[in-house]
PDB file as gemmi writes it, atoms N, CA and C in Angstrom:
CRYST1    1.000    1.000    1.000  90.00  90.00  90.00 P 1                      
ATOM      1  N   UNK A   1       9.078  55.035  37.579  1.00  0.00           N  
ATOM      2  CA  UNK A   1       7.765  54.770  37.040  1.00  0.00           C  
ATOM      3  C   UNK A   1       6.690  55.193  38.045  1.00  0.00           C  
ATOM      4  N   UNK A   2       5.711  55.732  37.438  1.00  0.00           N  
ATOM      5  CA  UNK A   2       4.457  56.377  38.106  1.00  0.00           C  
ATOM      6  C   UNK A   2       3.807  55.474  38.633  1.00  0.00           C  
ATOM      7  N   UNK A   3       3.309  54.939  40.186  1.00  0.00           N  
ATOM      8  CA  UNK A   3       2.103  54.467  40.962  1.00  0.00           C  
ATOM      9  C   UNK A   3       0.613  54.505  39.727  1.00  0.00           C  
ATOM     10  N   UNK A   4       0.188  53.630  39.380  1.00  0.00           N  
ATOM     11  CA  UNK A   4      -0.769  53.672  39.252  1.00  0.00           C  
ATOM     12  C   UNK A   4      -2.097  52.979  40.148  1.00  0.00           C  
ATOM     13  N   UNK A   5      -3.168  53.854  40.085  1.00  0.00           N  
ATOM     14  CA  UNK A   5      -4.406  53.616  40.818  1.00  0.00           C  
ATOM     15  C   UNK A   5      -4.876  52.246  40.916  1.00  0.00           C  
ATOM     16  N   UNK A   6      -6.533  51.966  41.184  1.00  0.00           N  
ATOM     17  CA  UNK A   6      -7.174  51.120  41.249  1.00  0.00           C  
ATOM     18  C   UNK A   6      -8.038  51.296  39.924  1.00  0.00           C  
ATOM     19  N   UNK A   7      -7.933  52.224  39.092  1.00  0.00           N  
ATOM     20  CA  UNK A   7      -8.884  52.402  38.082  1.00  0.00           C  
ATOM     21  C   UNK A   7     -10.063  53.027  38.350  1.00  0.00           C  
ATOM     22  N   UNK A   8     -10.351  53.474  39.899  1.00  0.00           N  
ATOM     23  CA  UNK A   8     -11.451  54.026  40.591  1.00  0.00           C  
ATOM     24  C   UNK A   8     -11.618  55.731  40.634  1.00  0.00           C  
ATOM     25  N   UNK A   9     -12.042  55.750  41.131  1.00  0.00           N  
ATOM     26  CA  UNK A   9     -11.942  57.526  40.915  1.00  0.00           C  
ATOM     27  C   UNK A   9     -11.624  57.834  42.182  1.00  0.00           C  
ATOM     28  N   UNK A  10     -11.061  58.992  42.500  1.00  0.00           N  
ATOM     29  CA  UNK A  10     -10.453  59.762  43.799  1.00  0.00           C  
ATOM     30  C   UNK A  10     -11.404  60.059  44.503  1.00  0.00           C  
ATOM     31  N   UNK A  11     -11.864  60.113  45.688  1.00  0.00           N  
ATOM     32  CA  UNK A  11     -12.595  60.795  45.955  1.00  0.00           C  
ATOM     33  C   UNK A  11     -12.102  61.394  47.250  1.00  0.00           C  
ATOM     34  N   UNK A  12     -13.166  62.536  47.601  1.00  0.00           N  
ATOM     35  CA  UNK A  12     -12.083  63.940  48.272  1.00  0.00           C  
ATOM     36  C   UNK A  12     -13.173  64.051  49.241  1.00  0.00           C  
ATOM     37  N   UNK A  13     -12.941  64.447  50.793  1.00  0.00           N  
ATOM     38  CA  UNK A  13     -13.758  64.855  51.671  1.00  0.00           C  
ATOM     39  C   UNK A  13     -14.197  66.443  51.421  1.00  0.00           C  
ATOM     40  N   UNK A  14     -14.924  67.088  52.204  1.00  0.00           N  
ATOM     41  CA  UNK A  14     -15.167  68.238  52.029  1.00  0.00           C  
ATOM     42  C   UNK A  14     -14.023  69.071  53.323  1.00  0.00           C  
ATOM     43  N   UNK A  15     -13.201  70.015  52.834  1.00  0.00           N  
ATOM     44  CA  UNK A  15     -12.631  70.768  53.374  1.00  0.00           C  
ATOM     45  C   UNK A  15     -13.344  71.518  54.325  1.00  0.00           C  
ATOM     46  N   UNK A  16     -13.356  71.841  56.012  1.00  0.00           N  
ATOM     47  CA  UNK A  16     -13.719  72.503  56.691  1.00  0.00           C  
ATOM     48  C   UNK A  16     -12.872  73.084  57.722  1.00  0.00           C  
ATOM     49  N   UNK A  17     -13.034  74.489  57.618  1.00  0.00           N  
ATOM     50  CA  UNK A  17     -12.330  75.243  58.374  1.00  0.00           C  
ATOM     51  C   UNK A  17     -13.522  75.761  59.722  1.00  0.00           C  
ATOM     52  N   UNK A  18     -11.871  75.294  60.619  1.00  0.00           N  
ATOM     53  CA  UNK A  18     -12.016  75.575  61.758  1.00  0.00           C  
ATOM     54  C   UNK A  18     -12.021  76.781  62.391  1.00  0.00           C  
ATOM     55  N   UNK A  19     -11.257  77.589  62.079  1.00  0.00           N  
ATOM     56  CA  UNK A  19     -10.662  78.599  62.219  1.00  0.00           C  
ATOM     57  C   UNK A  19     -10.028  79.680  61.465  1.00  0.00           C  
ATOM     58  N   UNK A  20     -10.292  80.624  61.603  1.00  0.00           N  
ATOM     59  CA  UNK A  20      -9.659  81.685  60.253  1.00  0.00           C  
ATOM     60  C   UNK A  20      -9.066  83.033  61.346  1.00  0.00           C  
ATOM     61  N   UNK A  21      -8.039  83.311  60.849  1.00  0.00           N  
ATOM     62  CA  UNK A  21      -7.132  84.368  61.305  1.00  0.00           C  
ATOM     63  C   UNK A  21      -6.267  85.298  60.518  1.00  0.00           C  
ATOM     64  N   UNK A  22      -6.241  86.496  60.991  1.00  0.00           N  
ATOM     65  CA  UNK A  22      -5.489  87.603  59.839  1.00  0.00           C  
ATOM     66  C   UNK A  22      -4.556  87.413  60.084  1.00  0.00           C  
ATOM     67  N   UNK A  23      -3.784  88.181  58.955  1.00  0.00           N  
ATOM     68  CA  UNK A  23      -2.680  88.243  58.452  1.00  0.00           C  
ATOM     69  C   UNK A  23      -1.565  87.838  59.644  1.00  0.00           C  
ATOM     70  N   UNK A  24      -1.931  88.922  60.277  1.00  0.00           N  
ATOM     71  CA  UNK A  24      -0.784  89.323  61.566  1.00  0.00           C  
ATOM     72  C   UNK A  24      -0.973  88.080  62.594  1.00  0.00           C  
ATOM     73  N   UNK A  25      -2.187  87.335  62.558  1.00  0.00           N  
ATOM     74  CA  UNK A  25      -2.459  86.847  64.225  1.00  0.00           C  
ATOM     75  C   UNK A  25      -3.012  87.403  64.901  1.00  0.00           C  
ATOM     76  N   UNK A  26      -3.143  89.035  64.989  1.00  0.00           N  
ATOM     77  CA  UNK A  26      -3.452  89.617  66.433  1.00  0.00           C  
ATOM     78  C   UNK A  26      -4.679  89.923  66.591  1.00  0.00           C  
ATOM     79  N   UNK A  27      -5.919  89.819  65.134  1.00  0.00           N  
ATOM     80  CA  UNK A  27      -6.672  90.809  65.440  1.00  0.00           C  
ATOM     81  C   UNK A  27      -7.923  89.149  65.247  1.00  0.00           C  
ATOM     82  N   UNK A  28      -9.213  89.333  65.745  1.00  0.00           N  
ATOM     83  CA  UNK A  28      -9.917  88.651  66.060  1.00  0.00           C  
ATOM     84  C   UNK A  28     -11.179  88.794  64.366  1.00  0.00           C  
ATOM     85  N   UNK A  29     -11.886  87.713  64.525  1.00  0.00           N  
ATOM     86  CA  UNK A  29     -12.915  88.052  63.774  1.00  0.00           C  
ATOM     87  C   UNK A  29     -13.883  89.127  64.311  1.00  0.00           C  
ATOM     88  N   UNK A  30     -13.803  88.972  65.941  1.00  0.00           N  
ATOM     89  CA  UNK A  30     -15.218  89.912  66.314  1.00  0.00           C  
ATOM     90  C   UNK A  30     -14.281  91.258  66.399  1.00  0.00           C  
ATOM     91  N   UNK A  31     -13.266  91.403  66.250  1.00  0.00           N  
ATOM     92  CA  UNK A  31     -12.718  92.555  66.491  1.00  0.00           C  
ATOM     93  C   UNK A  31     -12.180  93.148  65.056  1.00  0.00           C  
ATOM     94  N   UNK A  32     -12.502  92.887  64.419  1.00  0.00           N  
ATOM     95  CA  UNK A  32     -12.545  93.093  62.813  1.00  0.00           C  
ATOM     96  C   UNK A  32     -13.864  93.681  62.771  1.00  0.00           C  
ATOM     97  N   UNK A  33     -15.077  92.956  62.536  1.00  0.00           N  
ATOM     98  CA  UNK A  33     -16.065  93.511  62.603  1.00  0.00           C  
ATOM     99  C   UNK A  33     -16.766  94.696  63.729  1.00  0.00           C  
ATOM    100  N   UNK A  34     -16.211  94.233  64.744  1.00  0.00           N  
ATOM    101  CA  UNK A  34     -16.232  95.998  65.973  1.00  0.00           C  
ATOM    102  C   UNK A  34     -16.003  97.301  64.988  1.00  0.00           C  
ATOM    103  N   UNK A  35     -14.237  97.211  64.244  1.00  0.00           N  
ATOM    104  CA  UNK A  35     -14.180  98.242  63.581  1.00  0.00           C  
ATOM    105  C   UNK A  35     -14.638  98.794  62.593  1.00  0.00           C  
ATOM    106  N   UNK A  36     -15.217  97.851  61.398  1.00  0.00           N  
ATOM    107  CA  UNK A  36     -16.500  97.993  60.517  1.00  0.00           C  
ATOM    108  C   UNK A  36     -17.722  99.050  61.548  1.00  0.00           C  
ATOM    109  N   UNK A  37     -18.238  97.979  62.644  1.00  0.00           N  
ATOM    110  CA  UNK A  37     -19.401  99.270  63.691  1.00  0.00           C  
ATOM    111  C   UNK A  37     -18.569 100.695  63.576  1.00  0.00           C  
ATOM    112  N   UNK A  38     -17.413 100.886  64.155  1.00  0.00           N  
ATOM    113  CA  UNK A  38     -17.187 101.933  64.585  1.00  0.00           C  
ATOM    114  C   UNK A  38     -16.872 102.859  63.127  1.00  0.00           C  
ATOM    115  N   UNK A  39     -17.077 102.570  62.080  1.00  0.00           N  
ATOM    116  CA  UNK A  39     -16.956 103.077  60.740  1.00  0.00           C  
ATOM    117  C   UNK A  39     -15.943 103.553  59.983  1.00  0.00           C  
ATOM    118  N   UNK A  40     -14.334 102.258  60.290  1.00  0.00           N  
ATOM    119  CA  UNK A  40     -13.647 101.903  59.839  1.00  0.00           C  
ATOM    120  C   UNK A  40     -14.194 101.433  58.295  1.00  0.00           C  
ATOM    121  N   UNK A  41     -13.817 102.253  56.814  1.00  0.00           N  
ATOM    122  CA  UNK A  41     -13.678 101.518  55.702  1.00  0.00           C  
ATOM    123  C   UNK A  41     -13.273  99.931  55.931  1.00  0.00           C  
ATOM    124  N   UNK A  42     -14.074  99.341  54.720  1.00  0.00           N  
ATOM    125  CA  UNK A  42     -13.705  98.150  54.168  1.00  0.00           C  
ATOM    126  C   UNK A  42     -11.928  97.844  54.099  1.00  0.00           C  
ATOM    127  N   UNK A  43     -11.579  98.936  53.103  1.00  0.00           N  
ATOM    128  CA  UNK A  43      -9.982  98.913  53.323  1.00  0.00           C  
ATOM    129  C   UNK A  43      -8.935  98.880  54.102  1.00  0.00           C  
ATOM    130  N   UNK A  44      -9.349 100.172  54.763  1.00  0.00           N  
ATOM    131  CA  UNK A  44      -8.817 100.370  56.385  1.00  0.00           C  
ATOM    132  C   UNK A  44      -8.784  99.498  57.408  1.00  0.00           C  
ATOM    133  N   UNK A  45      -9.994  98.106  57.100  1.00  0.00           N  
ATOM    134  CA  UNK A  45      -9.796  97.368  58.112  1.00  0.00           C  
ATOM    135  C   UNK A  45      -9.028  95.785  57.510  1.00  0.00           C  
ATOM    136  N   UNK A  46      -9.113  95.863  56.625  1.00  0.00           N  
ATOM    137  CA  UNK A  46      -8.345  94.720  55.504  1.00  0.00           C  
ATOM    138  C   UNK A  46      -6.867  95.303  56.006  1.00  0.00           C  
ATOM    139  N   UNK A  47      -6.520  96.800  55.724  1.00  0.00           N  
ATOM    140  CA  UNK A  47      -5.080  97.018  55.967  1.00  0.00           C  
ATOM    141  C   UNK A  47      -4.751  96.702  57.352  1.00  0.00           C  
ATOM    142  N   UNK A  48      -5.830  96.876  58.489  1.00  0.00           N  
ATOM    143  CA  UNK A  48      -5.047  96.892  59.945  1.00  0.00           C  
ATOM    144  C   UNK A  48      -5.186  95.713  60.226  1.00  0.00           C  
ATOM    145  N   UNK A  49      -6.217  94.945  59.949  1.00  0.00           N  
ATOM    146  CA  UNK A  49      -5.732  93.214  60.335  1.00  0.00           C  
ATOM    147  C   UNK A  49      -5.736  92.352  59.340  1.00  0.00           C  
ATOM    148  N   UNK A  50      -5.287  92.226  58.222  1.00  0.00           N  
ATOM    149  CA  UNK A  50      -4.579  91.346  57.342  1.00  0.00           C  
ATOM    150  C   UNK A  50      -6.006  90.327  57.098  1.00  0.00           C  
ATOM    151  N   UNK A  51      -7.132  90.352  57.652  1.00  0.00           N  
ATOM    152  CA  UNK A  51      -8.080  89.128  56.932  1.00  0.00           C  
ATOM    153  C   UNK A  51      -8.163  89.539  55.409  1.00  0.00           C  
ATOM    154  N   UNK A  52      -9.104  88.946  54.411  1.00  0.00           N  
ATOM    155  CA  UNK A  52      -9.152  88.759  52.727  1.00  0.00           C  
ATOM    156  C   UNK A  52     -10.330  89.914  52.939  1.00  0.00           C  
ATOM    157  N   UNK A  53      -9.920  90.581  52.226  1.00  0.00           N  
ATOM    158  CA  UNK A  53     -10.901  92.212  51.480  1.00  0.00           C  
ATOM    159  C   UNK A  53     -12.353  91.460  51.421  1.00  0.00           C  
ATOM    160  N   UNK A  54     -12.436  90.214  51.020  1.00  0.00           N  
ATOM    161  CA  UNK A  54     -14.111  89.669  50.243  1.00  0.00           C  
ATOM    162  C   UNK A  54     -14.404  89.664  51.629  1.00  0.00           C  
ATOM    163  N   UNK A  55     -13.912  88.677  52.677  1.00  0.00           N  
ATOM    164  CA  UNK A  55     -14.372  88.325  54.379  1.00  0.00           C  
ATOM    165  C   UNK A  55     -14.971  89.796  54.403  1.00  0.00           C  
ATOM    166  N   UNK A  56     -14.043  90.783  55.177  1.00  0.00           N  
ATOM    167  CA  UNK A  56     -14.176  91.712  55.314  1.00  0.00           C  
ATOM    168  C   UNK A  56     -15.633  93.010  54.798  1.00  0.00           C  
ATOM    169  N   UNK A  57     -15.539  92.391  52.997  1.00  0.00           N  
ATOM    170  CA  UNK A  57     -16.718  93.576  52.765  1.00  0.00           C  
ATOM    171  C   UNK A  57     -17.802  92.595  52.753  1.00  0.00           C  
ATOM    172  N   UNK A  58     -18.256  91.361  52.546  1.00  0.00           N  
ATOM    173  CA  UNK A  58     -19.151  90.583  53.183  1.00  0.00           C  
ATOM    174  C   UNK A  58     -19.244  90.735  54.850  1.00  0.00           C  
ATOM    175  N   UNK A  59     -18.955  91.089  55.352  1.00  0.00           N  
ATOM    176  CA  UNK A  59     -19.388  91.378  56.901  1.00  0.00           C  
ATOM    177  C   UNK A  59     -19.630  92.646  56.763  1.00  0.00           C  
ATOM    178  N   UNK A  60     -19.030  94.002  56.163  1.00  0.00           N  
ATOM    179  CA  UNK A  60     -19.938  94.809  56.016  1.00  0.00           C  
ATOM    180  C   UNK A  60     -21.267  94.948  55.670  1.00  0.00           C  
ATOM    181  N   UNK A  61     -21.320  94.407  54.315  1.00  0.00           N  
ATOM    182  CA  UNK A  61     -22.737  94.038  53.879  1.00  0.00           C  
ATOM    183  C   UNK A  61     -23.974  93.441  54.649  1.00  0.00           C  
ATOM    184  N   UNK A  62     -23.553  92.647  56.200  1.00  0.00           N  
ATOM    185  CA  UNK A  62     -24.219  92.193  56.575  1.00  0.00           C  
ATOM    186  C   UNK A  62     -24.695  93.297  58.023  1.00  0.00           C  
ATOM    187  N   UNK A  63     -23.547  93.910  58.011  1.00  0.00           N  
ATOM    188  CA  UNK A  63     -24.415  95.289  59.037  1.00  0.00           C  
ATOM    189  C   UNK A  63     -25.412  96.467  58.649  1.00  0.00           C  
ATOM    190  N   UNK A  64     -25.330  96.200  57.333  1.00  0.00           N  
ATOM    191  CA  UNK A  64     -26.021  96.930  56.745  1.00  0.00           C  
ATOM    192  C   UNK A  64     -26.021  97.994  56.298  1.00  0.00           C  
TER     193      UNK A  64                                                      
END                                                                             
């Protein structure tokens, strides 16, 4: 038989990240964006360090 509650509602903290890292481990946030400067594609740099394509072309967008 299922636990039931207090009749109250759940309530949930807000999730905050500390830290975010690619795929591999090896490659840095500022060193992700270095290769964006040096005019590494969006793709090209999603493929060499494993962070999420959106991270990635949102930090492009922000170099302008």
């Amino acid at each position: 038989m299922a636990a039931q509650g207090g009749g109250g509602s759940a309530r949930f903290s807000p999730v905050v990240v500390s830290r975010m890292t690619g795929g591999s481990g090896e490659w840095t946030t500022e060193q992700a964006v270095d290769l964006l400067r040096q005019g590494y594609d969006v793709d090209r740099v999603v493929l060499m360090t494993g962070f999420d394509r959106r991270w990635v072309a949102a930090q492009h967008r922000r170099l302008g």
